[in-house]
C-alpha positions, 0 to 999 in steps of 0.5 A: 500500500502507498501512501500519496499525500503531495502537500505533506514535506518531503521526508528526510534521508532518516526518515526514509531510512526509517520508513524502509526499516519498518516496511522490510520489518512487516513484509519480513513478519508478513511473511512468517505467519502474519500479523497481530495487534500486538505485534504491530503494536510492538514493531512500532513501539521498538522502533520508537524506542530505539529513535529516542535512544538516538535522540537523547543517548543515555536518558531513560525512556520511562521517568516514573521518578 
């Protein structure tokens, strides 16, 4: 599925890396027996995870203190 939106920016070279990155990640699950919530959920949430790790190395990505 593409997705065609003209007025929005163009997307960055990181962000196209970024979004390479997760389509290569759903066709791999895809491929392996599918998709659930849940999965996509976590596919999605480890990929942000790991952008705020790049962001701001060192910081805690929950500060419950």
């Amino acid at each position: 599925m593409e997705i065609n939106r003209p007025s929005s920016p163009e997307l960055t070279p990181e962000q196209q890396a970024a979004m390479e990155h997760f389509r290569q990640r759903v066709h791999a699950l895809t491929l392996s027996g599918g998709l659930t919530p849940d999965t996509v959920r976590n596919v999605v949430l480890a990929d942000e995870a790991q952008e705020l790790r790049e962001i701001a190395p060192g910081q805690s990505l929950l500060d419950l203190g």
